[in-house]
C-alpha positions in Angstrom: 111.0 101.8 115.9 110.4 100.2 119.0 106.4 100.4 119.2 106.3 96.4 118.9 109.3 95.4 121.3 109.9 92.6 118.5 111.3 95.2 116.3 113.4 97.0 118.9 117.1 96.1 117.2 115.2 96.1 113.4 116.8 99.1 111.3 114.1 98.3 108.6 111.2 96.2 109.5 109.8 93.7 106.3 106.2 92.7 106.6 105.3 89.6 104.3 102.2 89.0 103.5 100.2 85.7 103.9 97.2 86.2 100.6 94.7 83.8 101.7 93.0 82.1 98.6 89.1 82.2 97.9 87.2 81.4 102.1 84.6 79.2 102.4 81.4 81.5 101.2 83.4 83.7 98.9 82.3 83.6 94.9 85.5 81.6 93.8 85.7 78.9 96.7 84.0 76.9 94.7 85.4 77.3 91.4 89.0 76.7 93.8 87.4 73.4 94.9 90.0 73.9 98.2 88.6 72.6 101.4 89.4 74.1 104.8 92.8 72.0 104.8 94.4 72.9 101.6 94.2 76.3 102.7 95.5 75.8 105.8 98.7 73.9 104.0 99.2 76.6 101.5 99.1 79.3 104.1 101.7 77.5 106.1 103.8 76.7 103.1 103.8 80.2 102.6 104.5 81.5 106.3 107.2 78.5 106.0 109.1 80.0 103.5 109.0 83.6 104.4 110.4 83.1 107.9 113.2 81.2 106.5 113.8 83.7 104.4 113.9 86.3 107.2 111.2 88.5 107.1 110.5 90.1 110.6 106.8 89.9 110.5 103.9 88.0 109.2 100.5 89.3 107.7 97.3 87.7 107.1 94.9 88.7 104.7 92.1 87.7 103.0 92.8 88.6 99.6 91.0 85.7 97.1 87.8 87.0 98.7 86.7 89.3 95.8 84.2 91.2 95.1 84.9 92.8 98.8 82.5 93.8 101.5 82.7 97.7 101.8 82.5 97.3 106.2 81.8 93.8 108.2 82.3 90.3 106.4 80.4 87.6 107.5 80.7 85.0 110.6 82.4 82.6 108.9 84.7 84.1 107.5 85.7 85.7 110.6 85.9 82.3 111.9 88.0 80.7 109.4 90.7 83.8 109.4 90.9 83.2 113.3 91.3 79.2 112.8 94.2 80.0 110.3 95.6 83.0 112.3 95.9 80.6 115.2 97.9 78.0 113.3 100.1 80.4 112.1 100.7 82.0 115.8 101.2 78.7 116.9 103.7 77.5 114.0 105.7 80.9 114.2 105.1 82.6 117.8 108.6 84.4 117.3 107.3 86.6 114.8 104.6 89.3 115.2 101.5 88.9 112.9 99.4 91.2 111.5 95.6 90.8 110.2 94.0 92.5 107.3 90.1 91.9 107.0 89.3 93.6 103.3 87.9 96.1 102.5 87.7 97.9 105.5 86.0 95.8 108.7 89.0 97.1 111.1 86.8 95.7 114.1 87.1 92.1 112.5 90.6 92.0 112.3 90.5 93.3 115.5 88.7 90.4 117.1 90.8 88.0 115.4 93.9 89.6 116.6 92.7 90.2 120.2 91.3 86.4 120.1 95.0 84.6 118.7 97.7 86.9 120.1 98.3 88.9 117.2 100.4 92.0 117.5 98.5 94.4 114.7 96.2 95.2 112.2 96.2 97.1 109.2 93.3 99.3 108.5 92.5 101.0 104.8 90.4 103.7 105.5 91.0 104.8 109.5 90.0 108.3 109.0 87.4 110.0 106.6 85.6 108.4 103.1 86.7 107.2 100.2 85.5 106.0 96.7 86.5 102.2 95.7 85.1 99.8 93.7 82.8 98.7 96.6 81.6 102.5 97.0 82.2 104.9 99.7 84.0 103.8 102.1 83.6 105.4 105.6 86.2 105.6 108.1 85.8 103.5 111.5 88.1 105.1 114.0 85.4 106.0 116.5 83.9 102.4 116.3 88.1 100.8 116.3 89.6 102.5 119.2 86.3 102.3 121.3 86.5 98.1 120.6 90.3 98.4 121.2 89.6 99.9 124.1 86.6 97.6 125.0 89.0 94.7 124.7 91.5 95.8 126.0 93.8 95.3 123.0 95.8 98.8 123.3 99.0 95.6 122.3 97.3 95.2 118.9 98.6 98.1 117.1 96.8 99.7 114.5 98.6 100.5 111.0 96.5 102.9 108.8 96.7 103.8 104.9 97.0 106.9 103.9 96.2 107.8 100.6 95.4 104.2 100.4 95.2 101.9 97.1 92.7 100.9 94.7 90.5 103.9 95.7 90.0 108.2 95.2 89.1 111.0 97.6 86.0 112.5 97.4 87.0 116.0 96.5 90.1 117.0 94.0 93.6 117.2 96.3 94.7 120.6 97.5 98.5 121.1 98.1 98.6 120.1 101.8 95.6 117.4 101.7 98.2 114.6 102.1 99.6 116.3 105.4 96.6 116.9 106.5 95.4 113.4 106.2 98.7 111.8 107.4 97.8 114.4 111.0 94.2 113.5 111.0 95.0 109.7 110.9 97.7 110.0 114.0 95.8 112.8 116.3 92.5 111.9 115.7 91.8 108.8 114.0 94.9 107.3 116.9 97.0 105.0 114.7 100.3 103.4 115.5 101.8 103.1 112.5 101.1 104.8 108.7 101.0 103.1 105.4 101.8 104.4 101.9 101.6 102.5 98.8 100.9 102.8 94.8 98.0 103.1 92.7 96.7 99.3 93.6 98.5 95.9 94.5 102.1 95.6 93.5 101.9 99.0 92.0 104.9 101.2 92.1 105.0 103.4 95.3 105.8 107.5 94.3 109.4 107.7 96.7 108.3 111.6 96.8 104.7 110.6 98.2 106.5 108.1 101.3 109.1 111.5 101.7 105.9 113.6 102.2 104.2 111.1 104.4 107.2 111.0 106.8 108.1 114.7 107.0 103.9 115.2 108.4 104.6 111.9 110.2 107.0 113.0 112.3 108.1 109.7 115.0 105.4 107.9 114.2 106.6 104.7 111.8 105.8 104.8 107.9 105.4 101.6 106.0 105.6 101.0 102.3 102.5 98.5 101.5 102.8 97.9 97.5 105.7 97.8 94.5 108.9 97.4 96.5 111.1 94.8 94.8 114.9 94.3 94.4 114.8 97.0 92.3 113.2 99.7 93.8 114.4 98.8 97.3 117.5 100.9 97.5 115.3 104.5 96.4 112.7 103.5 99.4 115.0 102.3 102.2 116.1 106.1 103.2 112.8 107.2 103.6 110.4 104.7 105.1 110.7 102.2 108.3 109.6 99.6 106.8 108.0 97.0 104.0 105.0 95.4 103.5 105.4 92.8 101.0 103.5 90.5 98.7 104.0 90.3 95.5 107.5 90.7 95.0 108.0 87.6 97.2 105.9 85.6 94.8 106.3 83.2 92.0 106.4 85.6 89.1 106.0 88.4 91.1 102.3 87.7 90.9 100.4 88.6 94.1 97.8 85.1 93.3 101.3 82.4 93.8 102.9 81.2 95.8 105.8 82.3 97.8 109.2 81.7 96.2 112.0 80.9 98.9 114.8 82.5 96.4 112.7 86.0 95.8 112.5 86.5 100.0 115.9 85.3 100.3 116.9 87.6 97.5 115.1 91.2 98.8 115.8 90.3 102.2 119.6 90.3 101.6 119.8 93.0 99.4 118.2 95.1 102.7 120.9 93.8 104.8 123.5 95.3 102.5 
């Protein structure tokens, strides 16, 4: 899969995720009663441990933020996401890193990438509209590639859901509205990379959903983004390029802890075997 030249000699590319806690401005910053630099430690902490436990890629997301925005976020947290991307570009340089502005402010992440020398972004809702807990949310291709563009960021690739997580299409499924989502997101909506996951975060992934995703795919690289663990490692790895994961590599598997050196360790050998 040699789209990010990191990744050239990577069979099977693992993703792990960096959950930022509650930003400055968000409802449950202050109930956290963190300051700028606890945050920064525990995101380090975090990145720390999932290096040495081999992952081959770093994502940064700001998932304590809840209730999210449907589109943009405000300034500051913008600002903070690029302070803490920085560090962690500057800490780990040898491995690529992703952003993930929730829900769905692709031109955010975007910035942030463009501004720290990150390598990608992962976008939930490239192409079309979706229902989610923060409404309908629209797709920003048009907007995306024309910043990409703009910036001259073609580097910072961008990795769309399909199908994506904690959400519903607008109208009922037909037999071949996966496919034609999974070719609208590549020849239209001009993603890099694909991601399939479960119902929400940490949920299961359907092995016959990634299987269908990848046969419409084609070349173009499929990522699992929820659910894979040591145990349902070995049913994925045939079918997708690679892992996003988060809460598997957690204390007690919960997506809110920290990251437990042993779990990485653990997943990341079992892929090696």
């Amino acid at each position: 899969m040699p789209f990010l030249p990191h990744w050239s000699n990577v069979p099977k590319v693992v993703i792990g995720m960096l959950h930022l806690p509650p930003l400055p401005g968000a409802p449950r910053f202050a109930a956290s009663s963190m300051t700028f630099d606890p945050i920064r430690d525990a995101v380090l902490r975090d990145a720390d441990a999932l290096a040495a436990g081999g992952v081959h890629g770093l994502m940064l997301e700001n998932f304590g933020d809840v209730p999210f925005y449907p589109g943009r976020v405000p300034a500051h947290t913008v600002a903070v996401m690029t302070a803490l991307a920085a560090d962690v570009r500057q800490r780990f340089a040898e491995l690529p890193l992703g952003i993930n502005v929730l829900r769905n402010d692709g031109q955010s992440a975007l910035a942030i990438a463009a501004a720290v020398g990150a390598h990608f972004i992962r976008v939930n809702i490239l192409c079309g509209a979706r229902v989610a807990d923060q409404g309908i949310l629209q797709g920003i291709a048009h907007d995306l590639l024309r910043d990409r563009a703009m910036l001259r960021a073609q580097h910072v690739k961008i990795f769309a859901d399909v199908d994506v997580k904690h959400s519903a299409p607008l109208a009922p499924p037909t037999p071949t509205s996966l496919e034609s989502e999974v070719e609208d997101t590549l020849l239209r909506g001009l993603a890099d990379a694909l991601i399939v996951s479960g119902s929400g975060t940490g949920k299961a992934t359907d092995p016959a959903h990634v299987q269908r995703v990848k046969r419409a795919a084609g070349a173009a690289p499929v990522f699992i983004g929820s659910g894979v663990d040591e145990r349902s490692l070995s049913q994925h790895h045939p079918h997708a390029d690679g892992f996003i994961i988060g809460s598997a590599f957690k204390q007690n598997n919960n997506a809110a802890n920290p990251v437990d050196a042993q779990r990485v360790s653990l997943i990341m050998s079992l892929l090696a075997q």
